[in-house]
Structure formats: structure tokens, C-alpha cells
PASEBA-1860 file (N, C-alpha, C; in nm, 3 decimals):
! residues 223
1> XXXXXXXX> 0.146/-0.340/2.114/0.020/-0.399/2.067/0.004/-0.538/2.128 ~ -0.119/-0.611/2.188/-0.148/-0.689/2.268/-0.113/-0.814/2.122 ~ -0.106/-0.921/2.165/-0.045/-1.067/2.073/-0.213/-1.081/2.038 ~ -0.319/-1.093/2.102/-0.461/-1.109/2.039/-0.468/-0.963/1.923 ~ -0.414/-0.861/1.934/-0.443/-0.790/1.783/-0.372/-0.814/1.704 ~ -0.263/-0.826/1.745/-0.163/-0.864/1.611/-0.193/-0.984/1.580 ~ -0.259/-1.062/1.642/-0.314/-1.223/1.539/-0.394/-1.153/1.480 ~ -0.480/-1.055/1.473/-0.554/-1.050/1.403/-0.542/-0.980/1.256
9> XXXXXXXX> -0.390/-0.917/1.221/-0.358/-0.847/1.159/-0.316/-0.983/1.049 ~ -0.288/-1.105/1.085/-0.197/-1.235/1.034/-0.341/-1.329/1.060 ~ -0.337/-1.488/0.942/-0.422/-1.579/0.992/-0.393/-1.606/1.156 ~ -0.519/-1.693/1.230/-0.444/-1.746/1.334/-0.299/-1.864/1.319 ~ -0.340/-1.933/1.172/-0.205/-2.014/1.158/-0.096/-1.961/1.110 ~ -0.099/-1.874/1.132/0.026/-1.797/1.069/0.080/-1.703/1.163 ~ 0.029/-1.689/1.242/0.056/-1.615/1.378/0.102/-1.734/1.497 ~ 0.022/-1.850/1.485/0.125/-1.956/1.574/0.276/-2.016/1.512
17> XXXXXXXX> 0.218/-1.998/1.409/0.391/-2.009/1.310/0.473/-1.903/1.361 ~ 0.451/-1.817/1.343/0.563/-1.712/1.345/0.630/-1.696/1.525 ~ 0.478/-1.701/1.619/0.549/-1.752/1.754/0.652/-1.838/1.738 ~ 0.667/-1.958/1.675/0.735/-2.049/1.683/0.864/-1.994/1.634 ~ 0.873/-1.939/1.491/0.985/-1.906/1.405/1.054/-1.809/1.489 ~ 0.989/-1.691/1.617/1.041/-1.607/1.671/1.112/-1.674/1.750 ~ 1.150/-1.777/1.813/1.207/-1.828/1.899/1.335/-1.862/1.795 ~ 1.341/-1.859/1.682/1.468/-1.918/1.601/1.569/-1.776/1.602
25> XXXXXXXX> 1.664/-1.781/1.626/1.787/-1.688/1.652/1.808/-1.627/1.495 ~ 1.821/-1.679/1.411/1.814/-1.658/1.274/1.708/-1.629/1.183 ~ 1.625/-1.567/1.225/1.509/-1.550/1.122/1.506/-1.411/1.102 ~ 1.499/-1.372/0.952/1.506/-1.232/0.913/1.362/-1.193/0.801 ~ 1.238/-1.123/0.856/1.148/-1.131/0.771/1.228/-0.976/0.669 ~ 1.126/-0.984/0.546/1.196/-0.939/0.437/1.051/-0.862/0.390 ~ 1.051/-0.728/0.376/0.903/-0.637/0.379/0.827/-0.732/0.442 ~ 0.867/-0.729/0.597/0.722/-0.783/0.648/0.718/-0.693/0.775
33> XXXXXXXX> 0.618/-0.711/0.885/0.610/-0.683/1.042/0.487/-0.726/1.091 ~ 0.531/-0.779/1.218/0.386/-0.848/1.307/0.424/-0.806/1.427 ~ 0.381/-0.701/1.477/0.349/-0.617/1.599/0.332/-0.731/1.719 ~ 0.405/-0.721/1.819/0.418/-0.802/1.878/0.502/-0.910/1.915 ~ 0.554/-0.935/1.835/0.667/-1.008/1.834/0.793/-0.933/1.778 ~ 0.921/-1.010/1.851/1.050/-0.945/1.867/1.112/-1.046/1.750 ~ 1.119/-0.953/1.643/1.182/-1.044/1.511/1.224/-0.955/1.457 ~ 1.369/-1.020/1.395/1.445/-0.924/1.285/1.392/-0.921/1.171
41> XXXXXXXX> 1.400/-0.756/1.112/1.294/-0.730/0.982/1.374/-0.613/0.903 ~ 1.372/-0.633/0.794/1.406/-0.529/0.670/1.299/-0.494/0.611 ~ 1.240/-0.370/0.614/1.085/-0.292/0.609/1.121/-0.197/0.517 ~ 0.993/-0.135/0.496/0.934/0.012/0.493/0.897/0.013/0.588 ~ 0.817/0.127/0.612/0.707/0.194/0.708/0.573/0.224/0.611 ~ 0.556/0.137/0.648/0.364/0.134/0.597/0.321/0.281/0.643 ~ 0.290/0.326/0.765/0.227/0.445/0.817/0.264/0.538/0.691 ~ 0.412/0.547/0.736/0.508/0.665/0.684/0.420/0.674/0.505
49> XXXXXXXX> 0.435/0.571/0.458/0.418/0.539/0.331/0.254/0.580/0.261 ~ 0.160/0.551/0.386/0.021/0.610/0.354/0.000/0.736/0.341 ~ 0.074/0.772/0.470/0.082/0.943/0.516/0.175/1.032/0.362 ~ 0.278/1.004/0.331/0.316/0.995/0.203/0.244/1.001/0.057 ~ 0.159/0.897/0.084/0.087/0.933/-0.058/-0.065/0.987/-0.072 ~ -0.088/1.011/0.052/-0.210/1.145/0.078/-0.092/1.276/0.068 ~ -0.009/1.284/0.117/0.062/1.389/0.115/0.085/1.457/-0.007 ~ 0.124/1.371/-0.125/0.172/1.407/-0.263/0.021/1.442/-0.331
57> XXXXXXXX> -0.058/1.365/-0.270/-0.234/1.367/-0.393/-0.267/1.508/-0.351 ~ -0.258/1.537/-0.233/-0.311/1.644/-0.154/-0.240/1.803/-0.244 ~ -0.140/1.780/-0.243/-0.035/1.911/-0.293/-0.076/1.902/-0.406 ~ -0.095/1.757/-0.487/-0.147/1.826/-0.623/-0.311/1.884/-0.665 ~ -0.366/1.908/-0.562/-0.494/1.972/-0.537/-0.645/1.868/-0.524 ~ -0.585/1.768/-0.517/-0.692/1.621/-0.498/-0.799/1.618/-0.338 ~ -0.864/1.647/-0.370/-0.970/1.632/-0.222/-1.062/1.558/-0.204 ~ -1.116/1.449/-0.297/-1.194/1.337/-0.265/-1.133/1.225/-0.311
65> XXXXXXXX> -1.097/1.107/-0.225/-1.021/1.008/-0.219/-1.125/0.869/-0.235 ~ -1.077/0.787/-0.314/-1.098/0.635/-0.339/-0.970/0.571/-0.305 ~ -0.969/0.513/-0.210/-0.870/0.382/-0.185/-0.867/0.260/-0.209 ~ -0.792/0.208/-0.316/-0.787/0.058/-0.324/-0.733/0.005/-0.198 ~ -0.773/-0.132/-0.113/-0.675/-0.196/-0.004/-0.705/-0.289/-0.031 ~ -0.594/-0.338/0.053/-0.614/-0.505/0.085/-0.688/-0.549/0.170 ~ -0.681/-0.650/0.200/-0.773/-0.731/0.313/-0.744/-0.592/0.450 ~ -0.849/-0.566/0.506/-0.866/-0.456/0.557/-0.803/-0.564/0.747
73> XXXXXXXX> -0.799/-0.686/0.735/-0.747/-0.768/0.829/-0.621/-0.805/0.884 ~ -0.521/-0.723/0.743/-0.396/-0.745/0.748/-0.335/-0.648/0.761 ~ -0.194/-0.639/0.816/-0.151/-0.508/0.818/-0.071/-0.393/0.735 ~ -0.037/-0.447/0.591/-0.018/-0.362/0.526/-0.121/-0.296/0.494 ~ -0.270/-0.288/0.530/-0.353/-0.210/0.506/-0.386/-0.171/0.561 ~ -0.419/-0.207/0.708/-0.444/-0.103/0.790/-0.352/-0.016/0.855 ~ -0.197/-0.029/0.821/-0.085/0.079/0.820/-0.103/0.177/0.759 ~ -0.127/0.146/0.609/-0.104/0.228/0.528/-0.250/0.330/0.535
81> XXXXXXXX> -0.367/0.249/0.554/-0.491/0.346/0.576/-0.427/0.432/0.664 ~ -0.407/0.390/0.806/-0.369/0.499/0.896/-0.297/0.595/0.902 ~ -0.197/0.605/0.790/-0.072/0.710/0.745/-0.184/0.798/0.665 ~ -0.256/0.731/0.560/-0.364/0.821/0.490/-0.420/0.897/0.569 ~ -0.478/0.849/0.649/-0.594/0.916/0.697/-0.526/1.008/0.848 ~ -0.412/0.990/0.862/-0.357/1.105/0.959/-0.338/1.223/0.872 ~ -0.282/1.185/0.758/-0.231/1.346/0.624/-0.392/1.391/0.610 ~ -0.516/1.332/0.612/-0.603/1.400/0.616/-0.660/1.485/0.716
89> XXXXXXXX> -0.621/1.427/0.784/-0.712/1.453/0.871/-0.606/1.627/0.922 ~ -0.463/1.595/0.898/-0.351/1.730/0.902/-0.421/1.810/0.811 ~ -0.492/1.806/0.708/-0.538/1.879/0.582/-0.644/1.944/0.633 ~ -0.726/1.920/0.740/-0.872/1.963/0.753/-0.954/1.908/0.704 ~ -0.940/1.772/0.669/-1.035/1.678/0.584/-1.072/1.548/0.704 ~ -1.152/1.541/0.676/-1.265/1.422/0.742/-1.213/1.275/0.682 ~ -1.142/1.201/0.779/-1.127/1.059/0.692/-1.229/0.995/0.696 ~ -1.336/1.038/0.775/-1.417/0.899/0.776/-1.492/0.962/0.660
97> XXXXXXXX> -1.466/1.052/0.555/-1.536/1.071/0.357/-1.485/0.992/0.277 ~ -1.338/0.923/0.364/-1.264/0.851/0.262/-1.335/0.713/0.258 ~ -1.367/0.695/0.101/-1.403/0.580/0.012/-1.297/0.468/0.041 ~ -1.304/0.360/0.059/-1.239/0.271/0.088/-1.320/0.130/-0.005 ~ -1.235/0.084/-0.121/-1.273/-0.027/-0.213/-1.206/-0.134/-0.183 ~ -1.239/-0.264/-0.114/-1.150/-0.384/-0.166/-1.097/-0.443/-0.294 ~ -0.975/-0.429/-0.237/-0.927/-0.435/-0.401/-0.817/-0.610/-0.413 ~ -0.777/-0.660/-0.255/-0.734/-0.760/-0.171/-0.597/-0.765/-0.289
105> XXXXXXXX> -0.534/-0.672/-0.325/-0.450/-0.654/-0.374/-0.372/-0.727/-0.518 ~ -0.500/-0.758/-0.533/-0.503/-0.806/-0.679/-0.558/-0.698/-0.855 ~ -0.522/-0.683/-0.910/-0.538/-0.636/-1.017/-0.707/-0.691/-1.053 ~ -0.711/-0.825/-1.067/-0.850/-0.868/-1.102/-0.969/-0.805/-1.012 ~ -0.963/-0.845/-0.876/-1.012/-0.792/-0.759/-1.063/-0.646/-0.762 ~ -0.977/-0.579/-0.791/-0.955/-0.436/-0.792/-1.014/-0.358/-0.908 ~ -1.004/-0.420/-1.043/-1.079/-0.400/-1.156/-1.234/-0.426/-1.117 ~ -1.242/-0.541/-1.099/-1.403/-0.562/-1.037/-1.516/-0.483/-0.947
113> XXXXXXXX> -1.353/-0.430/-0.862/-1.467/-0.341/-0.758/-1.451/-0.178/-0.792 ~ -1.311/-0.154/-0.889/-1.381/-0.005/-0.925/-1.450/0.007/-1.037 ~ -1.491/-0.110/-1.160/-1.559/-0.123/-1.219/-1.742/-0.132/-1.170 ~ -1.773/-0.190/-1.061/-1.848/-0.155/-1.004/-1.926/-0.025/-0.969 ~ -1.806/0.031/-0.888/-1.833/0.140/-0.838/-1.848/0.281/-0.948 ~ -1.762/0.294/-1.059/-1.776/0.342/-1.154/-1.930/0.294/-1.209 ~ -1.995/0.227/-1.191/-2.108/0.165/-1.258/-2.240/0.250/-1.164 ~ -2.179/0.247/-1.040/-2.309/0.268/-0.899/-2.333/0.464/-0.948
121> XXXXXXXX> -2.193/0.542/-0.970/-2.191/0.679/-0.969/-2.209/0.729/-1.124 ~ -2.228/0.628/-1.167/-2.260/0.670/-1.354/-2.203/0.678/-1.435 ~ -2.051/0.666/-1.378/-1.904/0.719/-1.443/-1.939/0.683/-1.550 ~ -1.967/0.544/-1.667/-1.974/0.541/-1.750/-2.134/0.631/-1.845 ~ -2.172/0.701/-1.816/-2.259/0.804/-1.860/-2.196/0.930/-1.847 ~ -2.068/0.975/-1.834/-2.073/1.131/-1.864/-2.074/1.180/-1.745 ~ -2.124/1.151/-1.617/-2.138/1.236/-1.528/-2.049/1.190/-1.427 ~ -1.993/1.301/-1.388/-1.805/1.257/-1.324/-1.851/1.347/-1.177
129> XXXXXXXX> -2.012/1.434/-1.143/-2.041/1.431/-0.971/-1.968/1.352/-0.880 ~ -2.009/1.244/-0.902/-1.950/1.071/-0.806/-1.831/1.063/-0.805 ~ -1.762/1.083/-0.888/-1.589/1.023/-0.905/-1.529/1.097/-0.832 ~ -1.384/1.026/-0.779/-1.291/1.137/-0.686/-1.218/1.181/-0.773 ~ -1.148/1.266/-0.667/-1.056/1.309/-0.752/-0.919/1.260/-0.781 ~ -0.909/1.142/-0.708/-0.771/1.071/-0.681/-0.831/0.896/-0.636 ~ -0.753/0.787/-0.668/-0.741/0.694/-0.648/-0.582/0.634/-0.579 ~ -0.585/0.612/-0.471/-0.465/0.540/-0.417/-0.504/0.392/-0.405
137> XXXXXXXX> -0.396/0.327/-0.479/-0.401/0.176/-0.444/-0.300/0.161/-0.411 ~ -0.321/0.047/-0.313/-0.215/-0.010/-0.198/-0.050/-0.090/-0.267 ~ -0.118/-0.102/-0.433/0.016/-0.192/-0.480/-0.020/-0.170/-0.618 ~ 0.052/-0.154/-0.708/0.040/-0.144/-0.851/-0.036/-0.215/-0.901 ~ -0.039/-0.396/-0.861/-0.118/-0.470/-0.937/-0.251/-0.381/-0.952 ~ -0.335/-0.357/-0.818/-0.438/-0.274/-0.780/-0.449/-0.175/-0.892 ~ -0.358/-0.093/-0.915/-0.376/0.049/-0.976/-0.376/0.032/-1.077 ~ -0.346/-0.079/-1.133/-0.335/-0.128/-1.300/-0.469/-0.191/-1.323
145> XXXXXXXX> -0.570/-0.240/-1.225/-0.678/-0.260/-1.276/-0.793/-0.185/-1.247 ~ -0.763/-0.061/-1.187/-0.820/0.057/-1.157/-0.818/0.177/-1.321 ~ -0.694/0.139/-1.333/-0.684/0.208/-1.490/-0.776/0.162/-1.580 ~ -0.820/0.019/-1.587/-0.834/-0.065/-1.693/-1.018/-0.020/-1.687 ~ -1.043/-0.013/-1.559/-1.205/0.021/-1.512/-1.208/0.168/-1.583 ~ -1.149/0.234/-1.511/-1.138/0.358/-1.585/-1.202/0.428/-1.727 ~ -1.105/0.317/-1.789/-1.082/0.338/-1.938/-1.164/0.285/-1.982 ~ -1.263/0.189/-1.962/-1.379/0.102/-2.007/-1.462/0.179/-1.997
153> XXXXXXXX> -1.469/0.286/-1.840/-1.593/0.348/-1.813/-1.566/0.504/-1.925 ~ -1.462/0.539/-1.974/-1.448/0.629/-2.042/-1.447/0.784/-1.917 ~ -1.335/0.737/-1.856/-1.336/0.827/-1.731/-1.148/0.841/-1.740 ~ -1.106/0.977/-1.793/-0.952/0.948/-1.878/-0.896/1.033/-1.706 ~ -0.708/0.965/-1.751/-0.667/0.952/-1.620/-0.541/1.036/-1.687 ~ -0.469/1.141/-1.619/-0.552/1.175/-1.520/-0.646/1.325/-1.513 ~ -0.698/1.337/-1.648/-0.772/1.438/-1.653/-0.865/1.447/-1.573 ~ -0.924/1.312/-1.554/-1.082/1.320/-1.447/-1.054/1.258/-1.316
161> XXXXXXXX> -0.938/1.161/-1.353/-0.947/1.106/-1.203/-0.765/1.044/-1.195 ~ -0.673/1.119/-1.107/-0.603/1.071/-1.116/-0.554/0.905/-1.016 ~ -0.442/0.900/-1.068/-0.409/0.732/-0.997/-0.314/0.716/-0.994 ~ -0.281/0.688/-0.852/-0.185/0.648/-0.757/-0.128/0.512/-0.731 ~ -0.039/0.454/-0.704/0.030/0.321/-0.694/0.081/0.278/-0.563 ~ 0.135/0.217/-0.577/0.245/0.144/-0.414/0.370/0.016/-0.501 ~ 0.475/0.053/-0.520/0.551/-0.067/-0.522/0.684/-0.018/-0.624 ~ 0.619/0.021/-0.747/0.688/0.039/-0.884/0.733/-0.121/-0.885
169> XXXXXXXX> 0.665/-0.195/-0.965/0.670/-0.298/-1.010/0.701/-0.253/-1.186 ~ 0.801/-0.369/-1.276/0.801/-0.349/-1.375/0.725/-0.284/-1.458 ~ 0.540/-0.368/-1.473/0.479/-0.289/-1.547/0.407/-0.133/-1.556 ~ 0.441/-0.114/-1.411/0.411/0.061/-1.384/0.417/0.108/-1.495 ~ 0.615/0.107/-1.543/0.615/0.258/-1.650/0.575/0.178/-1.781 ~ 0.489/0.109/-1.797/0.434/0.047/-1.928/0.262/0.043/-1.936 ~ 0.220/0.128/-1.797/0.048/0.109/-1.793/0.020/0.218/-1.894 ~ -0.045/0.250/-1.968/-0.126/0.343/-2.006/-0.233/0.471/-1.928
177> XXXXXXXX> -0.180/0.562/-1.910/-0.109/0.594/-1.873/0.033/0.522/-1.771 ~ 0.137/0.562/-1.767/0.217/0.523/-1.684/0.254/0.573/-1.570 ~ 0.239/0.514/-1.465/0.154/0.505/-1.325/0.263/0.585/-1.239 ~ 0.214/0.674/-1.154/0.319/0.744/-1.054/0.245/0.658/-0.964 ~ 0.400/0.637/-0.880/0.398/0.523/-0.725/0.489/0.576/-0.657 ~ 0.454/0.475/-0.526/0.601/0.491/-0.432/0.674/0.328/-0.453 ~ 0.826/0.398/-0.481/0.909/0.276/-0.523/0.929/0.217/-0.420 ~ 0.938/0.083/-0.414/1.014/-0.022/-0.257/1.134/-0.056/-0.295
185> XXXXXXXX> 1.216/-0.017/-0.228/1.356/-0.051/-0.243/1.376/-0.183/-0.219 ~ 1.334/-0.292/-0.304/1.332/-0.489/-0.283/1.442/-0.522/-0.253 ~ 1.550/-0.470/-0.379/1.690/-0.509/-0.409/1.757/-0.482/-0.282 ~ 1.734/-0.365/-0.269/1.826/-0.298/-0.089/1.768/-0.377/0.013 ~ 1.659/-0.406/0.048/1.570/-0.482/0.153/1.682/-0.652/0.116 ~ 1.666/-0.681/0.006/1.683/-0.790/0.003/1.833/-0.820/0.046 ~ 1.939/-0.747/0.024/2.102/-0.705/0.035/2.118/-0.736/0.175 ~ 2.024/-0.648/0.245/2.042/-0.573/0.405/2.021/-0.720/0.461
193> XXXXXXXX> 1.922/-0.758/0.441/1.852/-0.893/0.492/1.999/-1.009/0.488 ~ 2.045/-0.995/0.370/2.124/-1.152/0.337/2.249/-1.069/0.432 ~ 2.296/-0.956/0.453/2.391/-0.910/0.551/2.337/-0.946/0.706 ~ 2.267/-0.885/0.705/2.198/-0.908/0.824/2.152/-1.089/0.880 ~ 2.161/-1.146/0.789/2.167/-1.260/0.827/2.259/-1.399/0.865 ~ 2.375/-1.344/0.789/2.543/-1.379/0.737/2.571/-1.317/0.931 ~ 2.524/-1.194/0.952/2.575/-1.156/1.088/2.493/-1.206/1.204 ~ 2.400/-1.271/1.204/2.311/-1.363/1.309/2.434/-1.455/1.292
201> XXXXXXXX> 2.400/-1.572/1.175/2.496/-1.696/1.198/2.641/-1.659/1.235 ~ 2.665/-1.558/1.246/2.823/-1.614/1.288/2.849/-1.549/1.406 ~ 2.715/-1.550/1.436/2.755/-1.493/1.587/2.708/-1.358/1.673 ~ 2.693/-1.268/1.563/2.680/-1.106/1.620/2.562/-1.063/1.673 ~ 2.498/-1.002/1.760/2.411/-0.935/1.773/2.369/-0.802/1.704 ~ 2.290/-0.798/1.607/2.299/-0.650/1.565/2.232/-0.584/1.661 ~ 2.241/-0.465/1.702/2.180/-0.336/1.795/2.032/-0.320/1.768 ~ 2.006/-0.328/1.620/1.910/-0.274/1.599/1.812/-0.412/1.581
209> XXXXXXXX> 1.658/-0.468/1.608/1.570/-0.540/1.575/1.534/-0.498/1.407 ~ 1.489/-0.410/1.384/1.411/-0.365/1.297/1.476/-0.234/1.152 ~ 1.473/-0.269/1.073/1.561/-0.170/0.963/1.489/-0.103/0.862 ~ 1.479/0.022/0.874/1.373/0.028/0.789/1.392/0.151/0.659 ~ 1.409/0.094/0.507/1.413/0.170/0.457/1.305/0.252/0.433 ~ 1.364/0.382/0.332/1.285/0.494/0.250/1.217/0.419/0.143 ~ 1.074/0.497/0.123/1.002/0.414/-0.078/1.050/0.588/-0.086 ~ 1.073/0.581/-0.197/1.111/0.710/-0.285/0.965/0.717/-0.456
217> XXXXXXX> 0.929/0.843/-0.446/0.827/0.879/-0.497/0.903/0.879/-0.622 ~ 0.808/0.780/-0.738/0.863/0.805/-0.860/0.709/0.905/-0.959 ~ 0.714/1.015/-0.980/0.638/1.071/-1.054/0.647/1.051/-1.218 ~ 0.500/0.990/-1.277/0.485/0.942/-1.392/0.353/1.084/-1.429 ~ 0.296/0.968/-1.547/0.210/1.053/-1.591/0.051/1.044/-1.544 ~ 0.048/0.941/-1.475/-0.109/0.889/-1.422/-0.160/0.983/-1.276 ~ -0.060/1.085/-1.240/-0.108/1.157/-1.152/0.014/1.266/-1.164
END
């Protein structure tokens, strides 16, 4: 990927930062990646991870999609769109049907705009035409205020519309319903990283740039 797209995935000040930080022998980003630059990283796979949770909505018989994302500028979202929308497009489904909500990965954010949108299709009148059949948000905060719209609009989950996560953050198994996600292994990311970094300073080259764990699907009751 050319260094002008991958700035564009990062602010521009945050992309001349990280030029800079790439030149430091010791720098280990921690769930991050900026295409383009040669930096040690303890990941997921965003793609893998989109493609993943179209994969699971799909098997459970879900065919019209609402996506919560983030800033559609950065790249955990446009990874993870693109993993989505390859499992669709494997399905015989049209991504460009897929609904796409800014949700900038906030709970508040995200309440606002499927509260909205629940407002535009009638959801709160009874008539569930408009609604998908599935909601993926990019991060729990997201999916927890996707519930909250939901439940205001009197649109029950996941009888009418199920909902999807990204993270398993504490309050997952405490949402109402309690939220099926894909878990991020933090603790392991975070382990690998402080190893991986203990072996920069004292010298070693590791083989590998880039490390990338599994999210492992935790199934709840919200889908």
C-alpha cells in the first residue's frame, strides 16, 4: 500500500509520528497496523475478523445487514468492512445492499444513529419491512448502544433483529440481552508484546515483523 493511503487510514499527524517512531528499533504497536510501514505489531486480523462475523450472521440465516463502524477513514474499519463484504459477496449477496451506520465507535454515537435510523424505517410503529435482519458493530461499546435504540424503539433482540459485537469487553455478558462477539485476546496481545519487546532490547532480531493472533467467537444470547 502506497505511504499517501495509509496516511489516510491514520491523521496526517499521526502518520508523521509513526514515520518517526518506525525508525526506533524498539517499538512494538499493541492491536494496531499502518500499512506501509515496517513496524513490530501484536494484532488480530481485521479482514479475517469481518469476514468472520458475516460468516457466523450468515449461517444463522441473516440476509440483510446494518453495520455499525467507525470512522470509515481509519483502518479498523475499513478492514473489517472488507472481510464483511468479501463473506458476502462468497454468499451471492450484493455488498453494495449493505447498510453502513456511523457509529465512530462509541456507544453514544452509535445509539444516536441507530436510533435514528430505527425512526426513518418506522421501527418504532410496528412495522419491522425496514429493519435487518442482523446488526454488526465494529466494538461492543457500539453494540451496546444499538441494543439500547432497539429497545426504546420496541424492536426485541434477537427475535426481530439480531446483534452482533467486536471485542468482548466486560459489559458484553451483562447487556440485556447478552451480546454474542468476537473475543480479542488483549491479555495474550499484551504478554507477546512485553516478550517481544524484552527481545528487541537485548539484542535479538525476531524473524517475524508482525504476530497475529485468533478473536475466538463467544456465542451469547443477542444473536
Amino acid at each position: 500500500m502506497k505511504a499517501s493511503t495509509s496516511a489516510s487510514i491514520v491523521s496526517r499527524s499521526a502518520w508523521a509520528l509513526l514515520q518517526t517512531m518506525s525508525q526506533m528499533s524498539h517499538l512494538v504497536l499493541v492491536n494496531g497496523h499502518v500499512p506501509g510501514l515496517s513496524l513490530y505489531s501484536v494484532r488480530t486480523n481485521d479482514v479475517q475478523d469481518g469476514w468472520k462475523a458475516a460468516d457466523y450472521l450468515l449461517k444463522k440465516g441473516h440476509r440483510r445487514f446494518w453495520v455499525l463502524a467507525g470512522p470509515m477513514d481509519r483502518y479498523p474499519a475499513v478492514s473489517k468492512m472488507q472481510g464483511f463484504r468479501e463473506r458476502l459477496a462468497e454468499e451471492g449477496l450484493d455488498p453494495g445492499d449493505l447498510e453502513v451506520l456511523e457509529g465512530g465507535f462509541s456507544a453514544g454515537i452509535a445509539y444516536e444513529a441507530c436510533r435514528e435510523r430505527l425512526r426513518q424505517v418506522g421501527g418504532s410503529f410496528g412495522r419491522r419491512s425496514g429493519l435487518p435482519d442482523a446488526i454488526f458493530a465494529m466494538n461492543d461499546l457500539m453494540a451496546l448502544g444499538a441494543l439500547r435504540a432497539l429497545y426504546e424503539a420496541g424492536v426485541s433482540v434477537p427475535q426481530d433483529v439480531a446483534v452482533m459485537g467486536y471485542d468482548d469487553i466486560e459489559l458484553a455478558q451483562y447487556a440485556i440481552p447478552p451480546l454474542t462477539t468476537l473475543r480479542v485476546p488483549i491479555e495474550e496481545m499484551a504478554l507477546l508484546a512485553f516478550e517481544l519487546f524484552n527481545r528487541l532490547m537485548a539484542g535479538e532480531a525476531p524473524r517475524s515483523k508482525e504476530y497475529i493472533l485468533e478473536t475466538q467467537l463467544v456465542k451469547r444470547e443477542s444473536c
